[in-house]
C-alpha positions as CSV (number, residue, x, y, z in Angstrom):
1,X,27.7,28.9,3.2
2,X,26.8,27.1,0.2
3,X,22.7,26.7,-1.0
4,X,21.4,23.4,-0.2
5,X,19.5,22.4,-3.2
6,X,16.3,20.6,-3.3
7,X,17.6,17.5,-4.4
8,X,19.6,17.5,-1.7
9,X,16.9,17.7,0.8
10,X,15.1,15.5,-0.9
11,X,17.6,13.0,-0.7
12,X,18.0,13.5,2.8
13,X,14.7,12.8,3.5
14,X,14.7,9.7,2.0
15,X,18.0,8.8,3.8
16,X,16.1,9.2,6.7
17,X,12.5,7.2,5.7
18,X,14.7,4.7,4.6
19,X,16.1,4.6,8.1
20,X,12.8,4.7,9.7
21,X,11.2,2.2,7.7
22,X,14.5,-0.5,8.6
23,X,13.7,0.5,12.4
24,X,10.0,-0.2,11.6
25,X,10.5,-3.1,10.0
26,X,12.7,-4.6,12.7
27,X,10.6,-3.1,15.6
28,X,7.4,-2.3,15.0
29,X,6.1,1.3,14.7
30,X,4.9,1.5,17.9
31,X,8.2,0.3,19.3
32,X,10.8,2.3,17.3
33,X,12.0,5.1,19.3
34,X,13.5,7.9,17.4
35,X,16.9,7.4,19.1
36,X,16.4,4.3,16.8
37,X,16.0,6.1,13.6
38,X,19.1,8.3,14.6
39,X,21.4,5.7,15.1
40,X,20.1,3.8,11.9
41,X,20.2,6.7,10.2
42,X,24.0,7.6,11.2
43,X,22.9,11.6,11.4
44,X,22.1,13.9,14.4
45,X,18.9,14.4,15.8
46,X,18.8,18.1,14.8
47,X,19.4,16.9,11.3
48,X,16.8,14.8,11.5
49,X,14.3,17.1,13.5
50,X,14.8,20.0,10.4
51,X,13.0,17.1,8.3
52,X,10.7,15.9,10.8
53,X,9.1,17.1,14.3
54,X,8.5,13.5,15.8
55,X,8.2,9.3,15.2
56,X,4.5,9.9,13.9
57,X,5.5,12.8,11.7
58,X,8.4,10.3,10.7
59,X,5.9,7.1,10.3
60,X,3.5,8.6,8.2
61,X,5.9,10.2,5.3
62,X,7.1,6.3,5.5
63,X,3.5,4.8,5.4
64,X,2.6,7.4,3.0
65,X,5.8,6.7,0.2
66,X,5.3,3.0,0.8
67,X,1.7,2.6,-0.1
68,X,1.8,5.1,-3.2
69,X,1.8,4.3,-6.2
70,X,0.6,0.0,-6.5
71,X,-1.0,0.3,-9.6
72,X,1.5,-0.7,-12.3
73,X,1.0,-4.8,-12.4
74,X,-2.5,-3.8,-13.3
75,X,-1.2,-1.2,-15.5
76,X,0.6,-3.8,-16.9
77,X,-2.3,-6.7,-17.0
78,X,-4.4,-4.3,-18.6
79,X,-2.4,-4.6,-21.5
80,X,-3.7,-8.3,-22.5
81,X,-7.7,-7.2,-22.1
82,X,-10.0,-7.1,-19.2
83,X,-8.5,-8.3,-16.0
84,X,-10.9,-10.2,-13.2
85,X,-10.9,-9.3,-9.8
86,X,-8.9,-12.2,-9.1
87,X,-6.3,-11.3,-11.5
88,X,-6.9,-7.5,-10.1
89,X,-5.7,-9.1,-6.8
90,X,-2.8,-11.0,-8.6
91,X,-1.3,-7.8,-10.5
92,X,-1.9,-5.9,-7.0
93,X,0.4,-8.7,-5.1
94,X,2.8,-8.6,-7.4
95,X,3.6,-4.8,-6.7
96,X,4.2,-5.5,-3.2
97,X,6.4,-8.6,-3.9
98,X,8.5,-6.5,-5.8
99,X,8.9,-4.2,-2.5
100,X,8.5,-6.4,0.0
101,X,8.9,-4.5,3.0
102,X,6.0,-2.6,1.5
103,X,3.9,-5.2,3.0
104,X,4.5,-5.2,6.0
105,X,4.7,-1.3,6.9
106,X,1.3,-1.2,5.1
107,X,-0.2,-3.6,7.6
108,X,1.2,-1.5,10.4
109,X,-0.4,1.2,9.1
110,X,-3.4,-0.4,9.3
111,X,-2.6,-1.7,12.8
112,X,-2.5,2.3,13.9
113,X,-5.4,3.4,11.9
114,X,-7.3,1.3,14.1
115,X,-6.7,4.1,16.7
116,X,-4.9,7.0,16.3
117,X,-7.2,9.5,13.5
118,X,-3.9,10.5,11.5
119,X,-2.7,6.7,10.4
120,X,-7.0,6.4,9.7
121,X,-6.4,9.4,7.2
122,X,-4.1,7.7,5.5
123,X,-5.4,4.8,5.3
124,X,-8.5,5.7,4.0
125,X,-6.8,8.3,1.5
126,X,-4.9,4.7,0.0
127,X,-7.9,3.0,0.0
128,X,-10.0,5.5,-2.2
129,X,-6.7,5.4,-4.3
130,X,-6.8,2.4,-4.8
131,X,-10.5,1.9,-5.5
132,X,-10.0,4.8,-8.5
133,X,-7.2,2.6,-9.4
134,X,-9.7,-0.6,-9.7
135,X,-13.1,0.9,-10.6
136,X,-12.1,1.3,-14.8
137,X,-10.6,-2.2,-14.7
138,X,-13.6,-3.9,-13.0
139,X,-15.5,-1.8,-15.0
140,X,-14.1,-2.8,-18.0
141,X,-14.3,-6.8,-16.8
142,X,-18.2,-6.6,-15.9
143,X,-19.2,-5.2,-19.3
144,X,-17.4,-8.3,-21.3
145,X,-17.3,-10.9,-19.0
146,X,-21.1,-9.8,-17.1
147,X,-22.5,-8.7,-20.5
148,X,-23.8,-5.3,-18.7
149,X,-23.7,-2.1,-20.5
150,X,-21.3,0.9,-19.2
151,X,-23.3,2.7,-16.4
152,X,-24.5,-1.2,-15.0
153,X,-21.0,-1.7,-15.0
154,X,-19.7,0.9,-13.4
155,X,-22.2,0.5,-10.5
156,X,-21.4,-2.7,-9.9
157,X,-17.7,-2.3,-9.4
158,X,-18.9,0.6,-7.0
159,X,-21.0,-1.6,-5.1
160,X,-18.3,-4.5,-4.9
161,X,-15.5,-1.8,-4.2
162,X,-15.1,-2.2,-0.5
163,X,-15.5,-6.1,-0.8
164,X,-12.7,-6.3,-3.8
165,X,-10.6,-3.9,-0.5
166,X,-11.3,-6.7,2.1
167,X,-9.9,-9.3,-0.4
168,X,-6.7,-7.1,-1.0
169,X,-6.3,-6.8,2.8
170,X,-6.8,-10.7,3.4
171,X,-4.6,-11.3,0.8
172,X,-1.8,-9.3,2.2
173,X,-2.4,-10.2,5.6
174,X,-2.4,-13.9,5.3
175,X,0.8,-13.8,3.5
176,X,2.4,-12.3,5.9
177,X,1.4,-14.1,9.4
178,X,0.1,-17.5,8.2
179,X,2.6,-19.7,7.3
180,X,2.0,-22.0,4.1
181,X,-1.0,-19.3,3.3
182,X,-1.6,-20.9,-0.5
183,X,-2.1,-17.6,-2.3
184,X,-3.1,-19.9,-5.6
185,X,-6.2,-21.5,-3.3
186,X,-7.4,-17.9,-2.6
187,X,-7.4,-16.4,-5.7
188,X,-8.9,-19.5,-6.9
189,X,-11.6,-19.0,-4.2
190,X,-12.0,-15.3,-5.7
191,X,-12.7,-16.2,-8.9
192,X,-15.3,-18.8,-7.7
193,X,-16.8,-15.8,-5.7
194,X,-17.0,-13.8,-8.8
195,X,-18.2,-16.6,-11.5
């Protein structure tokens, strides 16, 4: 019998995340049924069970690959000088427009963090991602654009950390349920909140 390399199980597991995530996408987490992912998937359940014991097990490698890794547009905005947090919150958007399903298993996430401890570790290890991923950039914005000296700085951005976090999640949200949501009209509102 031949050795099935790690690329290959790799692969497999993606084949099968991907499948999840379509399922999750069209049903909701909470309403996919693993008989879902098999049949989206197109393999047996014991092919799928050697990769993963159950739906949660399924829904957080899904949740966890979707919301790694949204730091590039900042990344990328960095490039041009300090960024303000309303320009933090633009680079950060466009990372999920250029997934777009990324949005909305991201708010499911957050829709079972709310009760189940797992999804709420998760949630809260993206988070403190995240705010690593926008403390040197606010940082960075408050010393020119605040005129306060490193370590002022860098408190600051602590301190408005979980506030820049609500914006990102009202941002995200109100894209995706309110029709008409004028993304331009609450940026705009961010940078009046941070003038």
């Amino acid at each position: 019998m031949p050795k099935v390399t790690e690329a290959y199980r790799e692969a497999r597991r993606d084949q099968i995340i991907d499948a999840a995530i379509a399922c999750f996408i069209r049903n909701g987490i909470h309403a996919t049924t693993m008989t879902d992912v098999i049949a989206e998937s197109g393999l047996s359940a014991g092919a799928i069970y050697v990769y993963f014991g159950g739906k949660q097990e399924l829904a957080l490698a899904a949740v966890r690959r979707e919301g790694a890794g949204r730091s590039s547009g900042i990344d990328a905005a960095s490039l041009d000088g300090p960024i303000s947090p309303a320009n933090l919150l633009r680079a950060l958007d466009a990372d999920f427009a250029r997934q777009p399903r990324t949005r909305t298993i991201v708010i499911q996430l957050w829709s079972e963090a709310a009760t189940d401890p797992e999804y709420a570790e998760v949630a809260t290890s993206a988070f403190a991602a995240l705010g690593s991923t926008l403390s040197a950039p606010l940082t960075k914005w408050a010393q020119q654009s605040r005129d306060m000296g490193p370590d002022a700085a860098l408190q600051w951005a602590e301190k408005i950390m979980p506030a820049m976090l609500a914006l990102l999640q009202g941002l995200v949200l109100q894209q995706t349920i309110a029709p008409g949501f004028d993304k331009e009209h609450f940026l705009a509102g961010v940078d009046l909140l941070f003038s």
